[in-house]
C-alpha positions in Angstrom: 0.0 0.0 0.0 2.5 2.6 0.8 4.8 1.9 -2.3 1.7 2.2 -4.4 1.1 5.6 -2.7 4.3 6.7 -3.2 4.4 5.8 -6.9 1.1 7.4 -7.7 2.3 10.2 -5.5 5.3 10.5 -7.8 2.8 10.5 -11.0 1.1 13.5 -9.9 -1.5 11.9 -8.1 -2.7 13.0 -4.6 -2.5 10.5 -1.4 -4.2 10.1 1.4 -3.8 7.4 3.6 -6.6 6.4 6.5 -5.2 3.1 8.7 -6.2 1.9 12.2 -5.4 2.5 15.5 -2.9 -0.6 15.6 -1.7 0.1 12.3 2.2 0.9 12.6 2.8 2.9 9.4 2.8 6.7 8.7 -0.9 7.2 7.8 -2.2 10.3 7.7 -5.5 9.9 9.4 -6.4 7.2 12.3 -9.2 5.8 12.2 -10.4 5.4 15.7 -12.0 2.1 16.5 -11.6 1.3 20.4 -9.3 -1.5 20.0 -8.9 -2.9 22.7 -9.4 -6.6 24.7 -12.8 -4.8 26.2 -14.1 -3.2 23.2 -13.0 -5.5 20.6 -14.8 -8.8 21.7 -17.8 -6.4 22.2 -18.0 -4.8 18.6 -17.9 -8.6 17.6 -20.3 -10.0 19.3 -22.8 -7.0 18.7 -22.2 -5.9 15.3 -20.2 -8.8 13.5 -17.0 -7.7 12.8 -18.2 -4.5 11.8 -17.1 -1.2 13.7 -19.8 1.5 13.9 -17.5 4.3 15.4 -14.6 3.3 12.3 -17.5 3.6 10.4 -18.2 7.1 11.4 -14.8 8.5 11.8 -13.8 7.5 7.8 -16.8 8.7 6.8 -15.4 12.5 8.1 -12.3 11.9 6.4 -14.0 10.9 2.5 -16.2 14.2 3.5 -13.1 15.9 3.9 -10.5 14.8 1.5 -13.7 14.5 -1.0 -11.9 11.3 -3.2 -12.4 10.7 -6.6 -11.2 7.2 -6.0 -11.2 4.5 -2.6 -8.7 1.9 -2.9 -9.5 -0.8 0.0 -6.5 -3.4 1.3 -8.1 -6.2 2.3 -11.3 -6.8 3.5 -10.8 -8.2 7.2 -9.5 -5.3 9.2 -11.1 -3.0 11.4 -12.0 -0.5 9.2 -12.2 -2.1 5.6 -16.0 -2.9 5.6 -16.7 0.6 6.9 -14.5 1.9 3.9 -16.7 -0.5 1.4 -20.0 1.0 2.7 -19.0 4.6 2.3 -17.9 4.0 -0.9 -21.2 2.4 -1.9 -23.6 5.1 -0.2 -21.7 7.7 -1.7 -21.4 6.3 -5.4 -17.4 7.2 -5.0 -15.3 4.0 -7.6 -13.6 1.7 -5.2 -10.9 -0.9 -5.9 -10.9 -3.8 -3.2 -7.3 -5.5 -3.1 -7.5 -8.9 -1.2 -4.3 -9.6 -0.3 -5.1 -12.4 1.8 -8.9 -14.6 2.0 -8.6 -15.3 5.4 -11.8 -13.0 6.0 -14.1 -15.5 4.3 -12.6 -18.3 4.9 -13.2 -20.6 8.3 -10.0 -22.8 7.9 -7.8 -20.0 7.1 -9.5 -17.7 10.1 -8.4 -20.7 12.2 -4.6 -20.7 11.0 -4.5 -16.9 11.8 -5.6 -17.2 15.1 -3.3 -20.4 15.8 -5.5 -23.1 15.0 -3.7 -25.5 12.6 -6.7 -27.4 11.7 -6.5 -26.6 8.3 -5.1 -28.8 5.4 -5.5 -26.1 2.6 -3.3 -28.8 0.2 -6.4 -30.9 -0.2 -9.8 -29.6 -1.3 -11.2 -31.7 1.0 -11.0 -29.3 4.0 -11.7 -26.1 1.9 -14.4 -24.8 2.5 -16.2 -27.2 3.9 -14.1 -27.1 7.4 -13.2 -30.5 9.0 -11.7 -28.5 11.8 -15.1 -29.3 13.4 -14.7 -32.8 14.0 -10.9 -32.5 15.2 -11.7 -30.1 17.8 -14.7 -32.3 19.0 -12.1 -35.1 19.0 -10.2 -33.1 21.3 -11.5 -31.3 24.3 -14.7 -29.6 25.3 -13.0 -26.4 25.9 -11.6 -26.1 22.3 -15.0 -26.9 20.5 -16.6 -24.1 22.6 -13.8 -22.0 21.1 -14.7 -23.5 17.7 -18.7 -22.2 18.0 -17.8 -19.0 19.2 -15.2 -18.4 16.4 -17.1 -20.0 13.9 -20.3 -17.9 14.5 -17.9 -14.7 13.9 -16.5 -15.6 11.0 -19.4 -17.1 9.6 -21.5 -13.6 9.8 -18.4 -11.5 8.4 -18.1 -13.6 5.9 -21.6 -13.0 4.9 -21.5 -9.5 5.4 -18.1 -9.0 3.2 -20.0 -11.3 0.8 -22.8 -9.1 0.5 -21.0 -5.9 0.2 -17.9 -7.4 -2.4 -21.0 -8.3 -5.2 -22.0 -4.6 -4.8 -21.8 -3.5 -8.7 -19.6 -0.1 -7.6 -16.7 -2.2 -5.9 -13.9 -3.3 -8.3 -11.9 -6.6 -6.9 -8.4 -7.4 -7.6 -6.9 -10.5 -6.3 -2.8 -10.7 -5.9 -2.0 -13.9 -7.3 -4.0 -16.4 -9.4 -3.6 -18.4 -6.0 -5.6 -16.1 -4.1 -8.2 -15.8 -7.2 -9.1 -19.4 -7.4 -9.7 -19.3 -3.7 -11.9 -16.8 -4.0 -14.0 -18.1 -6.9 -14.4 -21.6 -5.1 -15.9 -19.1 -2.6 -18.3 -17.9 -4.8 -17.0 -14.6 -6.3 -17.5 -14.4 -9.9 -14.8 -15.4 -12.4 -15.6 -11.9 -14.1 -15.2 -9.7 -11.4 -12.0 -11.1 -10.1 -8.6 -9.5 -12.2 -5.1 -10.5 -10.8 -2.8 -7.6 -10.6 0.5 -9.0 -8.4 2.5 -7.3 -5.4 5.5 -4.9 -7.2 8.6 -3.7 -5.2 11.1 -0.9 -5.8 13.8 -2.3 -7.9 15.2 1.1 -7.8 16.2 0.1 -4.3 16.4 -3.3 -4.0 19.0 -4.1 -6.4 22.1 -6.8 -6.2 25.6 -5.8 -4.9 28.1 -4.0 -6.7 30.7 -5.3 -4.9 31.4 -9.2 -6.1 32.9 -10.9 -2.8 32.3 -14.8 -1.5 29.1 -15.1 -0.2 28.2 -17.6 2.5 25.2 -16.2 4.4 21.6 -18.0 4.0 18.6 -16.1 5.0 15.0 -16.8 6.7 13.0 -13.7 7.4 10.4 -14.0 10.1 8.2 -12.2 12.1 7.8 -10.8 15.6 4.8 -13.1 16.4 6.2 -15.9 17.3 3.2 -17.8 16.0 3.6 -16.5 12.4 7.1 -17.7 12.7 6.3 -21.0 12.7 3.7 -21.5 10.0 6.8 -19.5 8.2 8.6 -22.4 8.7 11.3 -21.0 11.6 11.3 -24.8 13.0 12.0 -26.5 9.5 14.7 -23.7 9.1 16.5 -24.8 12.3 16.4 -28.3 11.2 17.6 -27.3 7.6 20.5 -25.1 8.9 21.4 -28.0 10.9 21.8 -30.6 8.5 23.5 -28.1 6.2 26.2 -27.0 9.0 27.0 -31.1 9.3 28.1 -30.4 5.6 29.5 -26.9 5.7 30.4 -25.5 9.4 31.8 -22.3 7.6 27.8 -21.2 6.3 25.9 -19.1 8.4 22.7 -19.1 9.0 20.4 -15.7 9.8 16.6 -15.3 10.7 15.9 -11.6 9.8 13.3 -9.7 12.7 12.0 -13.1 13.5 11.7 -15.0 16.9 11.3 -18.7 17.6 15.1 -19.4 16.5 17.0 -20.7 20.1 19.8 -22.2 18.8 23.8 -21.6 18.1 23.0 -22.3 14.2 21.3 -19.4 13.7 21.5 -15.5 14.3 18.6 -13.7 14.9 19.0 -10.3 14.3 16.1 -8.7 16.5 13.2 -6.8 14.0 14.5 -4.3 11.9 13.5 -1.3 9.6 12.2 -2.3 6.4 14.7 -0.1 4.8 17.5 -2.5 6.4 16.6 -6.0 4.9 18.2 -4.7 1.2 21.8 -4.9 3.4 21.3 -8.2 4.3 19.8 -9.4 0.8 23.2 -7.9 -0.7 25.4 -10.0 1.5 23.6 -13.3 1.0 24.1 -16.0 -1.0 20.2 -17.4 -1.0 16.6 -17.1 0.9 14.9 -20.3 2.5 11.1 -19.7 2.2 10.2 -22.8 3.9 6.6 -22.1 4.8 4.1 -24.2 6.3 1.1 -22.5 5.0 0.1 -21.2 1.4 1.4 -17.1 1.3 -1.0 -15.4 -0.7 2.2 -13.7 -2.3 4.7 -13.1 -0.2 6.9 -9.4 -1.3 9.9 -10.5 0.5 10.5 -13.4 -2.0 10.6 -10.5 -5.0 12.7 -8.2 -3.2 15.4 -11.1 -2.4 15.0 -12.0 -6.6 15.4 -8.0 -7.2 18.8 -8.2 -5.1 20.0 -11.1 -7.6 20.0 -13.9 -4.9 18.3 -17.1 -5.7 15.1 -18.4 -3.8 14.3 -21.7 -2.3 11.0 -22.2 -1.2 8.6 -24.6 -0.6 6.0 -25.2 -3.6 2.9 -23.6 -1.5 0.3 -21.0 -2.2 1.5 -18.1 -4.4 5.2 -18.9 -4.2 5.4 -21.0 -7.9 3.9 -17.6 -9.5 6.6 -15.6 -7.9 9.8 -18.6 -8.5 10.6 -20.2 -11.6 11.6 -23.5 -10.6 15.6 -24.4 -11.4 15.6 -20.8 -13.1 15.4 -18.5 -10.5 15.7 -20.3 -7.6 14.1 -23.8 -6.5 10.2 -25.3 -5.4 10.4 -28.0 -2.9 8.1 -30.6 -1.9 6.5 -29.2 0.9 7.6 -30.1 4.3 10.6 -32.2 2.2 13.4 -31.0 4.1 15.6 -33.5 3.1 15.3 -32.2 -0.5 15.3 -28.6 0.9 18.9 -29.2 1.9 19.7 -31.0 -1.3 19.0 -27.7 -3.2 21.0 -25.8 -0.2 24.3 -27.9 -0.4 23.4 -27.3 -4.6 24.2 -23.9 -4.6 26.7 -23.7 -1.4 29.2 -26.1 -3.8 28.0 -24.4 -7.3 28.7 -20.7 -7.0 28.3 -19.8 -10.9 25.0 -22.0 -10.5 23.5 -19.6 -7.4 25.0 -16.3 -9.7 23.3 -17.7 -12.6 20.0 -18.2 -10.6 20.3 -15.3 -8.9 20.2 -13.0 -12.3 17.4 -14.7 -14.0 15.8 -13.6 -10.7 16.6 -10.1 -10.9 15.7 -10.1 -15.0 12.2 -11.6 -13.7 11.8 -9.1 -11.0 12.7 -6.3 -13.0 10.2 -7.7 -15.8 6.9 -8.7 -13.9 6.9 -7.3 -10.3 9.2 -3.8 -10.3 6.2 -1.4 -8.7 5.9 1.1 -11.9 4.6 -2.1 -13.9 2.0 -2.3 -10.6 1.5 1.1 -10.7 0.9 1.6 -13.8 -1.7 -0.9 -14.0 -3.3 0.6 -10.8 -4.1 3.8 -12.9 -5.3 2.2 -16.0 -7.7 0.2 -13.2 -8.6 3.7 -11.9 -9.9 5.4 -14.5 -11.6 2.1 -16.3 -13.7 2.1 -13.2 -14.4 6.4 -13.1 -14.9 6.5 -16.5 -17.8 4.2 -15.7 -19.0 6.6 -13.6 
């Protein structure tokens, strides 16, 4: 969101951000919401995931900053349905970018919170939820968990249903992954374009000084929990088995936690405007996650700074990596054949340079962020010219 805003802020367009209370980047108007562990549970269990004073408090900024366009990320936080209503009521074009389908999904509501009931590599589970009957199998305690959540989820998902078909909203998915998702959802085919994530290539770019590389990179997250369907535990185990192989590699987990061991550095989080460093002195990135990423940026940033990827074949990750071109897809949860590819590139230097500039070629080609926004306005004035 905030490299689009730059870019069309940069093209003569004028930005406005509105974010949440919670929300941790320079926005220029907070939307108040009460979020807190009184309030929040409240809201929910009144009003269904919908947030009457956000509601109120973006409706003052539209009537102030008067927009000729509303461009919604995502459609599960505290203030996106309020965003889609206003939109609506006033007849103002609005492009809804669903970076993630977590809102309308039950299985994938249960991942975010820490449930991992969800087997979203079989159809089987999605959407018709066997998370159910495993919870039941379990304890009492955990399937009164499952109703309560269930119930939530179940009426936001309605309620973003009903306000997504409204005629006036315009839906972009960011990967064909996350498309297909939604249309087993329901969502019309028609209504759905794909328009991917794009980073500044400007900045993240390779080295310019050539020097032996021997640094392998995970980056995680502060929640401990997200770490691990991330994969921080099948990182461990991979920089183990390399280090049997190669003691001289070493082994970093960028702003993530969950990483106790000698293997493994963890640097602590750090400012987004950092991570390029890091990229520069590495010689590949382990994406080993456990769940399907929508379409994770940090894989195309790492491609921008000509390192190769490895990553396991989940979710939007094959768009994003072409396999034994730019980097590697591994069987998921295969670590064995993780650390195959690993020891590959450690021992074959020209191989991981080679990989590593079809990745930056690909990068620069499909997801630099003047290709996205360039698109973005084309998008814009499609949907005001219908106006």
């Amino acid at each position: 969101m905030l490299q689009l805003g730059r870019d069309l802020s940069s093209r003569g367009h004028r930005v406005h951000f509105a974010v949440g209370e919670e929300s941790d980047c320079g926005g220029v108007y907070r939307i108040k919401h009460l979020d807190n562990k009184l309030f929040s549970p409240l809201h929910k269990s009144i009003f269904f995931n919908s947030f009457p004073l956000a509601n109120f408090n973006f409706k003052k900024v539209v009537e102030k900053v008067k927009p000729d366009i509303i461009h919604c990320h995502n459609i599960g936080t505290k203030i996106s349905l309020g965003a889609l209503r206003v939109a609506i009521e006033n007849e103002i074009p609005c492009v809804v970018t669903i970076h993630d389908y977590w809102p309308i999904c039950l299985n994938r509501s249960y991942l975010k919170q820490g449930f991992n009931y969800c087997n979203e590599r079989s159809w089987n589970n999605c959407p018709s939820c066997k998370g159910q009957e495993r919870l039941m199998e379990r304890d009492r305690i955990g399937y009164a968990v499952y109703r309560m959540l269930a119930e939530f989820v179940r009426k936001g998902m309605r309620e973003r249903q009903m306000l997504l078909q409204n005629d006036g909203l315009s839906l972009v998915a960011v990967s064909e992954y996350v498309r297909t998702k939604l249309i087993r959802f329901g969502y019309s085919p028609h209504k759905l374009s794909v328009l991917h994530n794009g980073i500044d290539i400007r900045r993240f770019h390779p080295s310019r000084v050539d020097s032996e590389k021997k640094i392998i990179l995970f980056v995680g997250s502060s929640s401990a929990n997200l770490s691990i369907k991330k994969g921080i535990n099948h990182f461990v185990r991979i920089a183990e088995k390399v280090r049997k192989q190669r003691p001289d590699v070493k082994f970093v987990n960028i702003g993530g936690k969950g990483a106790c061991t000698a293997a493994i550095k963890n640097t602590g989080r750090i400012p987004h405007e950092q991570i390029v460093d890091y990229f520069q002195q590495a010689l590949l990135l382990c994406v080993p996650s456990l769940f399907p990423e929508p379409f994770p940026t940090v894989t195309l940033e790492a491609m921008a700074c000509g390192i190769p990827v490895i990553a396991y074949a989940v979710g939007g990750l094959p768009e994003e990596i072409e396999d034994a071109k730019t980097g590697f897809l591994v069987e998921p949860g295969n670590i064995d054949m993780f650390v195959n590819r690993v020891i590959l590139l450690l021992n074959d230097e020209n191989l991981a340079r080679c990989l590593g500039s079809e990745g930056r070629r690909r990068a620069v080609e499909y997801f630099n962020s003047d290709l996205m926004c360039a698109k973005y306005e084309q998008l814009y004035a499609r949907i005001k010219s219908q106006k």
